[in-house]
C-alpha positions as CSV (number, residue, x, y, z in Angstrom):
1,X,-2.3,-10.3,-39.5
2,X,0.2,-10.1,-36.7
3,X,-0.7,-9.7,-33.1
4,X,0.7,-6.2,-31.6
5,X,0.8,-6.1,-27.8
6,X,-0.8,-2.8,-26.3
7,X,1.8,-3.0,-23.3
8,X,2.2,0.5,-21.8
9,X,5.9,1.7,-21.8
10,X,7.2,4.4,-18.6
11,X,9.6,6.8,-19.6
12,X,12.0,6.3,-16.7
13,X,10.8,7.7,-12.9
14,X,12.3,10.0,-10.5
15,X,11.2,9.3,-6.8
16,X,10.6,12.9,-5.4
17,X,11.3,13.1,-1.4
18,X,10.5,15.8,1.0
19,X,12.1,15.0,4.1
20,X,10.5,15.5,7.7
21,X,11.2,14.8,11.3
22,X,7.6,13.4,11.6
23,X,5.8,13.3,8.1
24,X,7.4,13.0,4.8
25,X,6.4,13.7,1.0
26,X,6.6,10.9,-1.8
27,X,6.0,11.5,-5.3
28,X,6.7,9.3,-8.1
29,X,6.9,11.4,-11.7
30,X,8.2,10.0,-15.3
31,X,10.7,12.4,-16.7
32,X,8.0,13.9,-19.0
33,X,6.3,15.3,-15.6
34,X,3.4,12.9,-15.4
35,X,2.9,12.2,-11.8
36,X,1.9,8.2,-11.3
37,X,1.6,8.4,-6.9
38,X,2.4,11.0,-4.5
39,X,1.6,10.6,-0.8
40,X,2.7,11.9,2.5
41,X,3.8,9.3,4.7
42,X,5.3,9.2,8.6
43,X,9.0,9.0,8.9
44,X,9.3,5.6,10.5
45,X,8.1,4.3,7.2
46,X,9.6,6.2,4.8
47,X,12.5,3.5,3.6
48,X,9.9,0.5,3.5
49,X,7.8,3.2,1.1
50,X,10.9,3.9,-0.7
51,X,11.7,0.3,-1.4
52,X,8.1,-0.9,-1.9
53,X,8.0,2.0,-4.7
54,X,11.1,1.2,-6.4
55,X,10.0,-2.4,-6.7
56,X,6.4,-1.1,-8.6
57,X,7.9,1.3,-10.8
58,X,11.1,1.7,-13.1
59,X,13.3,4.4,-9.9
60,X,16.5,5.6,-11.7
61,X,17.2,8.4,-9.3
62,X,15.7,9.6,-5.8
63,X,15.9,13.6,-5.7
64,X,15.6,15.0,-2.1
65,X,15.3,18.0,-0.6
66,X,18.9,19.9,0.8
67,X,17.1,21.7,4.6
68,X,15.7,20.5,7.4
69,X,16.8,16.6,8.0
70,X,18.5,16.5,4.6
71,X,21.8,15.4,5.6
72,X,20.6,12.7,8.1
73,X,17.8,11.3,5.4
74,X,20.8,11.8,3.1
75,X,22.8,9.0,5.3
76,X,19.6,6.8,6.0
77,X,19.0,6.6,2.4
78,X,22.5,5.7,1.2
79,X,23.0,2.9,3.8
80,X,19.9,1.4,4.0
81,X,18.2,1.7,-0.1
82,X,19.7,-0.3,-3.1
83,X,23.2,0.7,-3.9
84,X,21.4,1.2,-7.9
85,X,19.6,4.3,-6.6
86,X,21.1,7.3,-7.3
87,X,20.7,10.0,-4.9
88,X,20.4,13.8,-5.9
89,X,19.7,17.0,-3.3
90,X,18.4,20.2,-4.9
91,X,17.4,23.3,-3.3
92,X,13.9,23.4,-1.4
93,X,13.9,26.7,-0.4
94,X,10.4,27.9,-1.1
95,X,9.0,24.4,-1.9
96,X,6.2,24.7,0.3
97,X,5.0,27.7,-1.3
98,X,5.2,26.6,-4.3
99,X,3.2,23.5,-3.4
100,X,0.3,25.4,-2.5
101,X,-0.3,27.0,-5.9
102,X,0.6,23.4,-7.4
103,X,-2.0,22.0,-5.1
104,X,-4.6,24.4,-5.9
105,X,-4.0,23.6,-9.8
106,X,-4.0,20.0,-9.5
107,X,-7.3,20.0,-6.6
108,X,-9.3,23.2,-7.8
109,X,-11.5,24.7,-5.7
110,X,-15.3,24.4,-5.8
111,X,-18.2,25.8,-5.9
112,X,-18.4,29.0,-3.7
113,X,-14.7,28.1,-2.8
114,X,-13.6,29.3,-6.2
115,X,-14.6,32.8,-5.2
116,X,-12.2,32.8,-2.4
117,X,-8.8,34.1,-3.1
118,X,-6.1,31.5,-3.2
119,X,-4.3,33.3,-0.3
120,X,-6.9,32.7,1.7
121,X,-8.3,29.3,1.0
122,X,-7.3,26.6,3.5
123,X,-6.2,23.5,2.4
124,X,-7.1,20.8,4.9
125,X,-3.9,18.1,4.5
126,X,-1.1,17.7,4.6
127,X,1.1,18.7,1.4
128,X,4.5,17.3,1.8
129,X,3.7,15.2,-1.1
130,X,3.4,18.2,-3.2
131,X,6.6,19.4,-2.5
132,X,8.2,16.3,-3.8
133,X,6.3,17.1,-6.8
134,X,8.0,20.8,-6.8
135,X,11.1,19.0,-6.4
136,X,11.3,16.7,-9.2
137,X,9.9,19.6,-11.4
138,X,13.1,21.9,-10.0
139,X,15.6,18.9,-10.9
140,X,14.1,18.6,-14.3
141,X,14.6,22.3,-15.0
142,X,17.8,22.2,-13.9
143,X,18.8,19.2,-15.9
144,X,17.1,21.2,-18.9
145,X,18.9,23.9,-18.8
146,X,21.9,22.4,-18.2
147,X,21.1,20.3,-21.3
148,X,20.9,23.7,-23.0
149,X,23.7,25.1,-22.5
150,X,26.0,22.1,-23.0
């Protein structure tokens, strides 16, 4: 009887980033969407977060968000993370909207709270991680599609 090892294999991970002056969104999602960490962390730590991340899991490509600070994260992120990392801007435009419905399907409301419509609820964090989320899911359906039609 021979002994077969139960190791859990990743697909390969994108490393979703939501860039901020102050507060930025993480998210770490395999390219079959399953989301293994997301968190919103303060700027001034974001590249020790980056790096700490791509040490735990299996990073292949960093995909950030083109407004706000883009270009300047942009720079930060090619001169100071490994050269290995690939970096990849897609449009964020409506991100944050987006990340509320997201954020009310992945934390439903409760109780009385589901009586409230979604427009109206409050949510009571910060969601910049969320948008990372948004953003790996928009590079994914662009590289589908592209796929598609190639």
């Amino acid at each position: 009887m021979s002994d077969q090892s139960h190791e859990v294999r990743h697909q390969p991970m994108i490393l979703g980033f939501d860039p901020g002056r102050h507060k930025c969104g993480l998210a770490v999602m395999e390219v079959n969407r399953i989301v293994h960490w997301h968190h919103v962390v303060a700027a001034s730590q974001v590249i020790e977060s980056i790096n700490q991340l791509c040490e735990t899991y299996p990073i292949f490509l960093l995909v950030m968000g083109n407004q706000t600070t883009s270009k300047e994260w942009y720079h930060k992120c090619q001169s100071l993370l490994t050269p290995s990392l690939q970096i990849q801007k897609v449009d964020e435009r409506y991100s944050t909207l987006a990340a509320r419905t997201k954020y009310w399907q992945m934390f439903p409301p409760q109780g009385i709270n589901r009586l409230i419509p979604q427009s109206l609820r409050t949510i009571h964090r910060p969601i910049d991680d969320i948008v990372a989320i948004i953003l790996v899911e928009r590079y994914l359906e662009q590289y589908e599609v592209e796929a598609i039609s190639n």
